[in-house]
N, C-alpha and C positions, 0 to 999 in steps of 0.2 A: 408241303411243309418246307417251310426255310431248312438251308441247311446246321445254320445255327443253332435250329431248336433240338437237331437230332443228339442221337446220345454222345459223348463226347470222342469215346474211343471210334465210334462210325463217320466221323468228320475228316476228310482227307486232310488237313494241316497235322489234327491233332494225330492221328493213325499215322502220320510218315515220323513225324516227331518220336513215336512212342515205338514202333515197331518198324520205321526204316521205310526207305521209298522203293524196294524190291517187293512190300508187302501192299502194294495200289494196285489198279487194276488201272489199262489202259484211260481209259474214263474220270477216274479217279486223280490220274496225274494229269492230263488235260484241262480236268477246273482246276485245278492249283491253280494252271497258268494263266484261263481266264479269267480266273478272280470273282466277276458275277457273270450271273444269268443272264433269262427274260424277265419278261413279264409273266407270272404263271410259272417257270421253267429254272429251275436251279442252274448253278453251274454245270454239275454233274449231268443235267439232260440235257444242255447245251452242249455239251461233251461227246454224250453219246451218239446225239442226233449229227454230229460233227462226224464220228469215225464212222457210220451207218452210210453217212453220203457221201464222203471219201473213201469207202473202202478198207479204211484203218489208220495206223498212222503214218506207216511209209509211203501211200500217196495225199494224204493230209498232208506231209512237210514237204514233198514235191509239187503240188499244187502250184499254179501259176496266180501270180497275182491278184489277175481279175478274176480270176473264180475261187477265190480267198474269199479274197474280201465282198461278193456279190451274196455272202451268204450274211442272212442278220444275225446282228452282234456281234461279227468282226470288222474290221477295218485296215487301212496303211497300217494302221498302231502294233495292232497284234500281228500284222503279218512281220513287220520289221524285226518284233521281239521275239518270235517264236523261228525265224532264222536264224537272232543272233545266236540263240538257246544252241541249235542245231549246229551253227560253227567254234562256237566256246567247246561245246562236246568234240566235236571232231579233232581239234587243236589240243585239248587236251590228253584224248586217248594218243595220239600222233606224237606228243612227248611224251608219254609214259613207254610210248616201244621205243623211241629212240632212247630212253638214258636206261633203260633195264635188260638185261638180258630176255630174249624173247621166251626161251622155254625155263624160265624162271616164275614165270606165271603167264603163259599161253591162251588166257582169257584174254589178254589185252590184244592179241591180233587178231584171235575172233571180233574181240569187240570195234578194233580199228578197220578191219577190214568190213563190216557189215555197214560201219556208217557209212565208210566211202564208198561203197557200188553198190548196197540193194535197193538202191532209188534210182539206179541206171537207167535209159529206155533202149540201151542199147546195148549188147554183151559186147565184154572188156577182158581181157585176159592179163593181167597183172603180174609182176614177180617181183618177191622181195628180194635183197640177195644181203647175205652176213657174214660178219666175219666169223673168227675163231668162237669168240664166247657169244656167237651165237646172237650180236646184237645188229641193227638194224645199218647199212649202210646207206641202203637206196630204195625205195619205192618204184618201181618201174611200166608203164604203161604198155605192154608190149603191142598187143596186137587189137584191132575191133573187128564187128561184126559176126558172123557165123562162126561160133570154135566148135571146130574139129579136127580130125586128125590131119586133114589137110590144109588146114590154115594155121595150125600149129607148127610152125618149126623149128625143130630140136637146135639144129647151130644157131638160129640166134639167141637162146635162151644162154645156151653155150658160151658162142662170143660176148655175151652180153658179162656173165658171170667169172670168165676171165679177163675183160675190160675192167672189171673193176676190184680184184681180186677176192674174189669172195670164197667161203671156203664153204659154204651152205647158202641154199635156196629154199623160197616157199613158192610156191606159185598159188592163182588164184585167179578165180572168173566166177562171174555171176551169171545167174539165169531171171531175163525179164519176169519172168513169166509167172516170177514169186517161189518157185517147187525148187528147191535145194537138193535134191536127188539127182545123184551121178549117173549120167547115163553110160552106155556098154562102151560112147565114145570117148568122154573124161575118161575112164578105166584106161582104154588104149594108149589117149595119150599121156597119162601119168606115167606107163610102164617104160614108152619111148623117152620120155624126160631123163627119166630113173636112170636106162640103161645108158645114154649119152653123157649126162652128167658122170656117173660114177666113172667113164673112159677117163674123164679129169681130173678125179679124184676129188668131186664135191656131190654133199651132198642133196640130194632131195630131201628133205624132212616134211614134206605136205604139200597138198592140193584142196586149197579150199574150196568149195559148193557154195557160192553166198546167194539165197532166196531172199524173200523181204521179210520172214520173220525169222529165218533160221538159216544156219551155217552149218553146214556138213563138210566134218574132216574128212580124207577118204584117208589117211592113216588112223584112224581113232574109229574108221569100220574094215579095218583090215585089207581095203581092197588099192593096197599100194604094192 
């Protein structure tokens, strides 16, 4: 059945319209952007059959080119527009940390930070660093590859944070591998940060975990 014909409130325009685009369902917001179907196949199963052979969305928007668009009913068209979708969001969260204080609504660096690395193929270990009130000075790409305790080190995060006078740090790294869960070695090295930093008199305020569906604070489970 068309999706036209269904009831109105179960139509993804009319349901984001009436109750907000937090209340869709991965699937649900993907035909938005497709618009139509197939033949036989609505948007919505065009949708799903999309996140089914991508794996979801975060390697749906990672997707290379040619194997975008090799699938039916995409093309250049929709790959073009469903990147621009992807960088209007990223640029958008990415001003809302810079002009707001960060722990004024702390959603926005989960949110800023999952766009930018849980599509990584390759772990990244990042820091933010801020001033007084707490807002954003710099984005920092510190280190790649394997993070651990041994590939983490403490004076540059250090140098890094009195290079540019910062009075607060976030740090953060992702894990390919999708699982957001801090291992015994994030735990280590958050504590090594911790104790370094505060010889300076700045502070650590977090250690994000970014998965591809999920962001784990290690201050907001106690293990900082």
């Amino acid at each position: 059945m068309a999706i036209s014909h269904w009831p109105k409130e179960e139509r993804p325009r009319e349901k984001l319209l009436l109750r907000g685009a937090s209340a869709l369902t991965d699937s649900e917001l993907l035909a938005i952007f497709l618009r139509t179907g197939l033949p036989g196949a609505t948007a919505i199963d065009l949708a799903r059959s999309l996140l089914d052979k991508f794996g979801g969305i975060g390697p749906l928007l990672s997707a290379d080119k040619d194997a975008f668009c090799a699938v039916k009913g995409l093309g250049p068209a929709k790959y073009t527009q469903l990147h621009a979708c992807q960088e209007l969001t990223a640029r958008y969260l990415k001003e809302q940390l810079k002009e707001q204080p960060v722990f004024t609504k702390p959603s926005h660096v989960r949110d800023y930070l999952a766009v930018q690395m849980r599509d990584l193929r390759r772990e990244v270990f990042v820091v933010l660093l801020l001033d007084t009130r707490h807002q954003l000075l710099e984005f920092h790409e510190l280190f790649q590859g394997t993070i651990d305790a041994a590939s983490v080190h403490p004076r540059e995060v250090v140098r890094l944070a009195l290079q540019k006078n910062a009075a607060a740090v976030i740090v953060a790294h992702n894990h390919p591998s999708g699982v957001a869960a801090p291992s015994d070695s994030d735990i280590a090295i958050t504590q090594k940060l911790k104790l370094a930093l505060e010889l300076m008199e700045i502070r650590l305020l977090d250690h994000f975990i970014i998965g591809r569906g999920e962001v784990t604070s290690l201050a907001d489970t106690g293990k900082m």
